[in-house]
N, C-alpha and C positions, 0 to 999 in steps of 0.2 A: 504494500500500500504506500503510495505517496504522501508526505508531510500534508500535502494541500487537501486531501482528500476528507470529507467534514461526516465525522462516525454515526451512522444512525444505525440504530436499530433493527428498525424495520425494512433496513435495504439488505438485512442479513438473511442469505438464503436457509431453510430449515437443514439441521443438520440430522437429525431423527431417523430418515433413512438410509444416511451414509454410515455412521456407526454403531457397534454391537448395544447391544442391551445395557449391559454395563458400564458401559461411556455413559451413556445418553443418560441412564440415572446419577452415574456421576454430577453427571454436567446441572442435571434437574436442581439436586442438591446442591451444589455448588452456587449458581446464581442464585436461587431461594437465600442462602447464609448473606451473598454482596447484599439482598434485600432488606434482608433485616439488619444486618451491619448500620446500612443509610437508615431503618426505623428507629432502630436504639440511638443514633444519632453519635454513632463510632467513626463513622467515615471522616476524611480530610481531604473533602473534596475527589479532584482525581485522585490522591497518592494512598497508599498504602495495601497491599494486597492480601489475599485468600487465592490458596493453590490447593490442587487436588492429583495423585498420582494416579497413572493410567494405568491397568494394570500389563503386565509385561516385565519381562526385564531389561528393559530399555532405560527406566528411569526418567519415562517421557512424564510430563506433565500439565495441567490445564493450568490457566491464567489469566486473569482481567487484559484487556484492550485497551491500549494505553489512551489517556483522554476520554473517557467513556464514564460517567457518575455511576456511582453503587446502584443506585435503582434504574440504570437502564440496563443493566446487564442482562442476558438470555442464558439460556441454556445451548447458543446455536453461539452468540457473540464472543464464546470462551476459546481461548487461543490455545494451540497446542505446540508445546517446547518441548528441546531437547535438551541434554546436560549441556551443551554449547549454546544455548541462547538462541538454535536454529527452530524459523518458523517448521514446523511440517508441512503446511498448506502454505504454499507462499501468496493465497490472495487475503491471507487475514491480517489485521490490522497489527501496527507493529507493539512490543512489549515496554514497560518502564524496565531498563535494564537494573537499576538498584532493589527492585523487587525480585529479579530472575536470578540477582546474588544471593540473597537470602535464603531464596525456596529453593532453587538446584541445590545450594549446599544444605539442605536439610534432607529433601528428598535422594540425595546421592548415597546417603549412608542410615539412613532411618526408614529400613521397608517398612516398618510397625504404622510409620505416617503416616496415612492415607492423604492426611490435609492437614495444611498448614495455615495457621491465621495471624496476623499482623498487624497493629494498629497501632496509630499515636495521638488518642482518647486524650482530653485535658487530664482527668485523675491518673491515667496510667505513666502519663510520661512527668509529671508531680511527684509521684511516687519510686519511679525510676532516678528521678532528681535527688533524693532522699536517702542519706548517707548507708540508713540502716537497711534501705529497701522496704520489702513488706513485714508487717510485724502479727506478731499471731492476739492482733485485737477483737477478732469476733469469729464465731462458726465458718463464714465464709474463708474467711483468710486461712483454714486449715487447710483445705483439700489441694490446692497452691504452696503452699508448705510444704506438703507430701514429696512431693515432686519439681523444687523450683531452682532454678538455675539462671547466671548474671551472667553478663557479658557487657563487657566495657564498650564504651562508644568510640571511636574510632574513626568517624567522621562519614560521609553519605556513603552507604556500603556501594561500592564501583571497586572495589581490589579484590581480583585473585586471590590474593593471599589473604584476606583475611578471613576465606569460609574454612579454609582449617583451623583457624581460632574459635570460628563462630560453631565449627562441630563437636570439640572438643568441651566446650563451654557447654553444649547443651548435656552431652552425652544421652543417657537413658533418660533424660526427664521429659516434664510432657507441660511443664509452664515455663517458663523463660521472660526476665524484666532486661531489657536493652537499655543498657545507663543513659539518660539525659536521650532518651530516645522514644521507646514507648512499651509493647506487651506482644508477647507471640506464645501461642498455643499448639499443637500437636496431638494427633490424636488417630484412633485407628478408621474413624469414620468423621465425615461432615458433620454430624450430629453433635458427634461427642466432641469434634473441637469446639465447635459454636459452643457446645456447654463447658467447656473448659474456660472460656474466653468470658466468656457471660460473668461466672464463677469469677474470676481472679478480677474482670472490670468490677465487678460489685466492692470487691473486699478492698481494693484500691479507693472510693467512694469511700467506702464506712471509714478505713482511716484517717482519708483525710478532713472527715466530719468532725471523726473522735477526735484529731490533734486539736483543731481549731475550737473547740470547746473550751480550755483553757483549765481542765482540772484533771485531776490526778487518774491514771488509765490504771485498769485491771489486767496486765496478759493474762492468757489463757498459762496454764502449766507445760511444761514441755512432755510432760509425760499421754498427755492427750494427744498433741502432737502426732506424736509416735504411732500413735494405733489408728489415726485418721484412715490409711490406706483403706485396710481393711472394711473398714465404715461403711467408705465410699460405697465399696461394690452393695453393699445392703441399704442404700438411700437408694439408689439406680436399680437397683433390682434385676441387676445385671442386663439392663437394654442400655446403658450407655446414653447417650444424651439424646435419642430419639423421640422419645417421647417429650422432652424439653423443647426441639427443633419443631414437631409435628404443633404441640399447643401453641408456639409463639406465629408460626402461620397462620391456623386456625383461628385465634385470636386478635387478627390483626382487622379483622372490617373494622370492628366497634371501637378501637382502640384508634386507628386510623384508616378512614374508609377512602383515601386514595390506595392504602398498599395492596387491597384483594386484586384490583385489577393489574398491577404491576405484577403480582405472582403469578397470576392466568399468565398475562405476557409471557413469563418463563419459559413455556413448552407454545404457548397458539400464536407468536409473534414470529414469524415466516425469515 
């Protein structure tokens, strides 16, 4: 695609009959999450991404359309990349390469990832500002706890070299605070990252409610801590965030009754 070329939409052909079953749900899921990202009101504008791995052992992966806002996204307008940054379709729209640093280097060594989330939230990137990082102030801030991991900032990720800093930093975990940057999540499905993501932006809110109160904080004990993991799978009842992903759609007329129509778009917008 050419710089000059103005992204709509609805000039995107259906991709529905060109890919397997599993794509195409992929993809479902995937724009659904940029949807709600723009409801919650996580997005910044064009910049910040959600990727989804294809399955294969290619380590191909799907990715927002650079210039494109959160709630126009499709399930047809999601780009498909290689570990080189190479379009697969060369008539699709081109990528934000500081986002393809990120998610290649996640996706290159994290099969477990199905999808990768990203954001730079006022609370998340506040809270990444914040020497201690996240602190174990409320229920929420545990399940993030369990599993969470830093990584220093290093300026607008565009280096090679620094996705082996950035794999190593995450290792096995499944939350990740980008210092003086913002929040990224991990997970085996779209579901469960949105509920990862969901989860760690909330707990980032309630702290920085509880600092600015101005009175004496209660942590949680570390020994709770500890046995979070566990918990988890008995809150989820072991479906993982689907059920979280499924009600925050369902939920969306009444809550905002522009987004029902933007969801249909997803799959009926050509």
């Amino acid at each position: 695609m050419t710089p000059n070329v103005q992204l709509d939409p609805a000039s995107i052909p259906s991709r529905q009959g060109q890919v397997g079953p599993q794509e195409w749900q992929l993809r479902v899921d995937l724009a659904a999450a940029y949807r709600l990202i723009a409801l919650f009101g996580w997005d910044d504008l064009i910049f910040t991404h959600l990727s989804a791995r294809l399955p294969g052992d290619e380590h191909h992966f799907l990715i927002n359309p650079y210039g494109m806002m959160f709630d126009e996204i499709t399930a047809s307008s999601l780009v498909r990349v290689d570990q080189a940054g190479n379009k697969l379709d060369p008539d699709d729209f081109d990528i934000n390469p500081a986002g393809f640093t990120i998610h290649s280097a996640i996706h290159a060594v994290r099969d477990d990832a199905t999808c990768v989330m990203h954001t730079h939230t006022t609370a998340g990137v506040a809270v990444s500002a914040q020497q201690e990082g996240l602190l174990p102030l409320s229920q929420q801030s545990l399940f993030p706890l369990s599993s969470l991991s830093y990584h220093d900032y290093e300026g607008v990720a565009l280096r090679e070299d620094e996705k082996a800093r950035l794999q190593a930093d995450l290792g096995g975990t499944n939350f990740m605070i980008l210092r003086n940057h913002g929040l990224l999540t991990v997970g085996g499905s779209v579901a469960d990252t949105f509920l990862n993501m969901f989860i760690l932006q909330r707990a980032c809110e309630i702290q920085l409610q509880a600092l600015s109160g101005n009175r004496p904080l209660t942590p949680i004990p570390d020994g709770i801590v500890q046995t979070i993991k566990q918990q988890a799978d008995q809150v989820t009842k072991g479906m993982g965030g689907q059920p979280g992903l499924a009600g925050a759609v369902a939920q969306a007329g009444p809550v905002e009754s522009w987004l029902r129509p933007l969801i249909h778009n997803i799959t009926t917008k050509i």
